[in-house]
MIDOTI-333379 format. One record per residue (C-alpha): residue number from 1; z, x, y. Coordinates in steps of 0.2 Angstrom, whole numbers, plus 5000, padded with zeros to 4 digits. Example, Ala and Ser with C-alpha at 12.3 -4.5 7.8 and 13.67 -1.06 7.14 Angstrom:
 num    z    x    y
   1 5039 5062 4978
   2 5036 5068 4995
This chain:
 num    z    x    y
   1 5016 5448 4988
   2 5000 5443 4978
   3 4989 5430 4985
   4 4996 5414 4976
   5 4982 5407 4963
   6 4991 5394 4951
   7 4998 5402 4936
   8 4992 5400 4919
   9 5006 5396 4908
  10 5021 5386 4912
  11 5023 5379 4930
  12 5037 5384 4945
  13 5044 5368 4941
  14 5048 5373 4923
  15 5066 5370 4920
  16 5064 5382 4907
  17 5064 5404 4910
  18 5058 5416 4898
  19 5065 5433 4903
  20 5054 5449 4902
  21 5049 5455 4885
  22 5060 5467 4878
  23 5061 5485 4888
  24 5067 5495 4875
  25 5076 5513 4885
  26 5081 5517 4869
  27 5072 5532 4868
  28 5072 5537 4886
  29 5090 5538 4885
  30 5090 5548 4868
  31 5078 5563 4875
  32 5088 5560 4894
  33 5103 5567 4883
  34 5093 5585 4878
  35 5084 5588 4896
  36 5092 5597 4908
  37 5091 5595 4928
  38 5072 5600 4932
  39 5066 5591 4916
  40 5076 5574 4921
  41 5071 5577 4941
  42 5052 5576 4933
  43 5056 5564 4923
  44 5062 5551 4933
  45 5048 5553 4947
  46 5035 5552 4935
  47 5043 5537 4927
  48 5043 5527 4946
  49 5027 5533 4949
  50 5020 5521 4934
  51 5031 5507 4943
  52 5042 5510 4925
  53 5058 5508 4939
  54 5070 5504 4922
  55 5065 5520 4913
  56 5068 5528 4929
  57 5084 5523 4931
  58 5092 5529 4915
  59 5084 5548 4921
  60 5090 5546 4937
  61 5108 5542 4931
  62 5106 5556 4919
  63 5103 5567 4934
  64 5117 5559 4944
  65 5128 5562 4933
  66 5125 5581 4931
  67 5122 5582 4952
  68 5127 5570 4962
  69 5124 5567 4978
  70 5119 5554 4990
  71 5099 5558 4990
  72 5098 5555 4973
  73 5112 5540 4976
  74 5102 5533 4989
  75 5086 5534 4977
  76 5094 5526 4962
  77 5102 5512 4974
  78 5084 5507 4979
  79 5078 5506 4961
  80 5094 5494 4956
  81 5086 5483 4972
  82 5069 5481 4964
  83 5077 5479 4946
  84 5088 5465 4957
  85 5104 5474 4948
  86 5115 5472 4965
  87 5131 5476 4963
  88 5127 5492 4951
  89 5119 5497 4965
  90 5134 5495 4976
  91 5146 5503 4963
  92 5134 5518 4961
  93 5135 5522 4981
  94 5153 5519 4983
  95 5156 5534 4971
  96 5145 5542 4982
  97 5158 5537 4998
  98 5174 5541 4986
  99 5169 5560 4984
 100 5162 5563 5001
 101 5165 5561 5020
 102 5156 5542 5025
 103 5139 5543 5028
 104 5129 5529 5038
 105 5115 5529 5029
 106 5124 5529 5012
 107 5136 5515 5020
 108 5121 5503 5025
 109 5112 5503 5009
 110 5131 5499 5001
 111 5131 5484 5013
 112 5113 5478 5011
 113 5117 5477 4992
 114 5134 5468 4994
 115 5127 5453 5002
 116 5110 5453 4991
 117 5126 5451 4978
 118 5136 5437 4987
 119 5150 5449 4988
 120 5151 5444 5006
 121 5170 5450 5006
 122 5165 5469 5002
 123 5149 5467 5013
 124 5159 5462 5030
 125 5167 5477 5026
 126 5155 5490 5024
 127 5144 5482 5041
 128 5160 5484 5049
 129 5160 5502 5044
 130 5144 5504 5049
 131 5146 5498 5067
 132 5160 5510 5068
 133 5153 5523 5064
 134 5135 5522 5070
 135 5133 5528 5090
 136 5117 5522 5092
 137 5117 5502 5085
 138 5101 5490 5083
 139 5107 5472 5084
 140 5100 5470 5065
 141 5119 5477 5057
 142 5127 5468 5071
 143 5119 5452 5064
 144 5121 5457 5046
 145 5141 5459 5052
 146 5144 5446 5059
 147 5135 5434 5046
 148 5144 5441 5029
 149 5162 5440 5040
 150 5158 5421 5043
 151 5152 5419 5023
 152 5167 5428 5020
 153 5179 5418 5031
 154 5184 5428 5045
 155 5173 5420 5060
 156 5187 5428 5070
 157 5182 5444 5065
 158 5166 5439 5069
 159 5168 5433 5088
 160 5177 5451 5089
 161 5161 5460 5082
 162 5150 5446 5095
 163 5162 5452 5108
 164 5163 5470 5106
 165 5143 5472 5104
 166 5138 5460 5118
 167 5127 5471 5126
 168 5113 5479 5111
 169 5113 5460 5105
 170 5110 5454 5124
 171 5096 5468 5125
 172 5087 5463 5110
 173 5087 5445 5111
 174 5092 5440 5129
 175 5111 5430 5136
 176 5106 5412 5127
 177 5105 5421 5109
 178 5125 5429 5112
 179 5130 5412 5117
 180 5123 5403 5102
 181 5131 5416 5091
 182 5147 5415 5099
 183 5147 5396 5096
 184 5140 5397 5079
 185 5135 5380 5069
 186 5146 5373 5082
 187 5135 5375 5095
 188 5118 5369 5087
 189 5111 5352 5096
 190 5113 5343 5082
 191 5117 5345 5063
 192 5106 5355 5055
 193 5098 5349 5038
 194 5107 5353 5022
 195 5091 5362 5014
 196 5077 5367 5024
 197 5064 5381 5020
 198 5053 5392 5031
 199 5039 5398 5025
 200 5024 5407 5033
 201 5014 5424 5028
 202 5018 5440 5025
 203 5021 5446 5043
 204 5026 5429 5053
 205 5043 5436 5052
 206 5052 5427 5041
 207 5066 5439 5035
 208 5072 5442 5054
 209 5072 5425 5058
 210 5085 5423 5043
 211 5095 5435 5049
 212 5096 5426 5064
 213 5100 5410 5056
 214 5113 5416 5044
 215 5124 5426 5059
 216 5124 5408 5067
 217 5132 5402 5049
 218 5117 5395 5040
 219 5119 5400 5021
 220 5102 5410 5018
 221 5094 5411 5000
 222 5081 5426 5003
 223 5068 5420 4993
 224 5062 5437 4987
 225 5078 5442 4982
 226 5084 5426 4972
 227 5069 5416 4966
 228 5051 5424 4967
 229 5045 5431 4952
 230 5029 5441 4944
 231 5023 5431 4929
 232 5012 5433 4917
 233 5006 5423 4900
 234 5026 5413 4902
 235 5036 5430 4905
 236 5045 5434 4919
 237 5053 5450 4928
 238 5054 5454 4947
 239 5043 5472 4941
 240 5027 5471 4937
 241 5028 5485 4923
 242 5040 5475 4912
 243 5024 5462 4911
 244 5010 5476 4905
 245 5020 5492 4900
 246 5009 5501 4910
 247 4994 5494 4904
 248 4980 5491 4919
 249 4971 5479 4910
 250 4984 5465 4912
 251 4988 5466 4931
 252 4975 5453 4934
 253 4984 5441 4925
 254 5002 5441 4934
 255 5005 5430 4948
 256 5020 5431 4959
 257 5028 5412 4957
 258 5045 5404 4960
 259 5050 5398 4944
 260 5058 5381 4944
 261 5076 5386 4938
 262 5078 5401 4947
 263 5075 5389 4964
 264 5087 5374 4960
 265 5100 5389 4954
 266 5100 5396 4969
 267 5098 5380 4982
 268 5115 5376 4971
 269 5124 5390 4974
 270 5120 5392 4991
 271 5127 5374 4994
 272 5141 5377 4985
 273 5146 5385 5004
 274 5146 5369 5010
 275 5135 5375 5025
 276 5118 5373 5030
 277 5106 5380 5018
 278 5090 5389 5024
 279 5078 5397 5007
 280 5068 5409 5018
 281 5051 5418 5012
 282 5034 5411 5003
 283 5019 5404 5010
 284 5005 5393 5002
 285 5004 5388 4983
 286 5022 5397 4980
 287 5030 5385 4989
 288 5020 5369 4987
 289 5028 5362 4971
 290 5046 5363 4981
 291 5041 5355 5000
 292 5049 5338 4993
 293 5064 5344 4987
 294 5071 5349 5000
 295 5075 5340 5019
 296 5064 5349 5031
 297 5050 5362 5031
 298 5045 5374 5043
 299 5029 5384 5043
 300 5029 5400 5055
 301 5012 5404 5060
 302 5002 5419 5068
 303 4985 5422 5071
 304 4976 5436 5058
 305 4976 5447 5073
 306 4994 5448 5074
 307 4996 5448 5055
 308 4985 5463 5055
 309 4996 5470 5068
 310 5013 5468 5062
 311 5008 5474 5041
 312 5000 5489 5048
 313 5015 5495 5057
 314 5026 5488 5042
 315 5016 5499 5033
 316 5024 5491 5015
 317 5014 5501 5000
 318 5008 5483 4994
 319 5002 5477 5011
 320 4996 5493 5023
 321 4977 5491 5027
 322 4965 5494 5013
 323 4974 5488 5000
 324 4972 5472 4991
 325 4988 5463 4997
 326 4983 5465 5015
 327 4968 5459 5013
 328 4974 5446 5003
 329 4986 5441 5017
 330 4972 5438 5029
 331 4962 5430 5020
 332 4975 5417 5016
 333 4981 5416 5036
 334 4974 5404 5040
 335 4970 5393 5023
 336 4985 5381 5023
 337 4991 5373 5038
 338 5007 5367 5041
 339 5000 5349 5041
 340 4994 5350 5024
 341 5012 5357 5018
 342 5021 5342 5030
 343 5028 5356 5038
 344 5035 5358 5057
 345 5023 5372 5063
 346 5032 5387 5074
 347 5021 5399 5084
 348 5029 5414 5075
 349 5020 5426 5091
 350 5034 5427 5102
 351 5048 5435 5104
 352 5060 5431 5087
 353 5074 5421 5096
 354 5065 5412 5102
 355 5055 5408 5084
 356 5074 5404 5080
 357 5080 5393 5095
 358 5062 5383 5092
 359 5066 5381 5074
 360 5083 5374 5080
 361 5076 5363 5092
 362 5063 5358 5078
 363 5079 5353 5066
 364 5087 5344 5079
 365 5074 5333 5083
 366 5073 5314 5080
 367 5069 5309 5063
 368 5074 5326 5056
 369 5089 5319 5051
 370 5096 5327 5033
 371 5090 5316 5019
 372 5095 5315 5001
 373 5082 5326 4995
 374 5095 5343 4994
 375 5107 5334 4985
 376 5096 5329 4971
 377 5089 5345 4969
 378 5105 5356 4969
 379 5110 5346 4954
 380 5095 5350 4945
 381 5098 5365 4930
């Protein structure tokens, strides 16, 4: 993300939300009716080329609905992802699945967008698809499996994926981690708070550490997903061309924040579970304005050197080496310390379980005790 200056305008704890200015698709979808596949194709590239993701998406389905197919399915999926429209997303690949053989690939994407939806019903179910009919499994769907079959109240069906996959999980993260999974929240040390936060830089490894957490049964509100947002003289929008139409100029102006209402809105329906509640992602400024609203606060930390490391291979188009992202991400490393935020500092260089069973251990300590914080703040609008 962008390196977090305060934002001019209203502040993250605004109550208050003022959506994107007015996108008007109107006239892409009136010359989309009179072009025919190469003109659309051409369209639609050129469209998501200017980050005009919304414009692209009404090509796109355009095309789709001339020549469809799972390329193009899969294409359109990841523009309803950055739009955050999930479960269009999700609808558009399963008419992919209805008229064709399963395809993995098609079959994850399906998943990943079920759960950024909630649906965690429909996403048990497409990760169990997955795991069937993948040969070659990384623990990442296992996790993803076995988390949305415990949201979604099958935790029997999630011992049976535990059991049946015992041995990639053991490979990538050693005996202790399949133990802690089999046990679930009932084999944490001591009650976890009700809302935490872990935060850290791009590149700590935040988002794995989540997935962790959320297959031992914590409810995880992805930060990215459900709060962050660009911002720019009081508008809001999750793309960045909804805030300049395409106009260079205003790009220094947007900030990436976390406004108020979107945070409380989704701390509330996360606890809503009634299990612990972790909001994952942020770092520095971002978060700042929420450290006292919520029961306990971890900050994962790396040295630049690792950051460096782990963006570069990453290789993210905002955050590869040489553009300003990365270098924004490590000149911030090392600007706010955990002691400044209040925070429980975790050395985020290790391997990632154990990241996890330190942040357990670091919840379970004395005087980490779940206060009244959460509660308050899950009742704000």
């Amino acid at each position: 993300m962008l390196d977090s200056d305060p934002p001019r305008g209203p502040t993250v704890a605004d109550a208050s939300l003022q959506a994107h200015p007015g996108h008007d698709l109107d006239q892409h979808r009136a010359r989309a009716t009179g072009m025919d596949v190469q003109g659309l194709t051409a369209a639609m590239m050129a469209r998501a080329d200017l980050g005009d993701i919304r414009a692209a998406l009404v090509y796109g389905e355009a095309l789709f609905a001339r020549q469809p197919g799972a390329a193009l399915a899969q294409r359109l999926a990841r523009f309803h992802r950055q739009c955050r429209t999930f479960r269009a997303g999700a609808r558009l690949l399963s008419r992919v699945q209805a008229r064709s053989c399963e395809c993995p690939a098609v079959l994850r994407q399906q998943a990943e967008l079920a759960a950024l939806a909630q649906d965690f019903s429909a996403a048990a179910n497409l990760w169990e698809q997955v795991l069937g009919a993948s040969r070659e499994l990384g623990s990442y769907a296992i996790l993803q499996a076995v988390g949305c079959l415990r949201h979604a109240g099958q935790d029997a069906l999630a011992q049976k994926v535990i059991r049946a996959h015992s041995d990639p999980l053991r490979a990538a993260h050693g005996p202790d981690a399949v133990a802690l999974l089999s046990k679930g929240l009932q084999g944490l040390p001591a009650a976890p708070p009700a809302l935490s936060m872990i935060t850290g830089n791009n590149g700590t490894g935040k988002t794995s550490v989540g997935h962790l957490l959320q297959a031992i049964g914590f409810r995880i509100v992805d930060a990215d997903a459900a709060i962050g947002m660009y911002c720019r003289a009081g508008q809001y929008s999750p793309l960045r061309f909804d805030l300049t139409q395409g106009n260079p100029q205003m790009e220094r102006d947007i900030v990436w924040i976390w406004p108020g209402s979107l945070f409380h809105a989704a701390c509330s329906r996360a606890r809503d579970s009634g299990r612990p509640v972790a909001v994952v992602g942020g770092f520095g400024r971002v978060v700042a304005p929420f450290i006292e609203q919520v029961d306990h606060v971890i900050h994962m930390a790396a040295p630049t050197g690792v950051i460096a490391r782990r963006l570069a291979k990453r290789n993210s188009p905002t955050h590869r080496p040489g553009t300003r992202g990365h270098a924004a991400a490590l000149r911030r490393n090392d600007r706010l310390s955990a002691q400044a935020l209040g925070a429980t500092p975790i050395r985020a260089n290790q391997p990632i379980w154990q990241v996890c069973a330190d942040i357990l251990a670091a919840f379970a300590a004395p005087g980490n005790a779940p206060g009244p914080q959460a509660s308050v703040c899950a009742r704000q609008p």
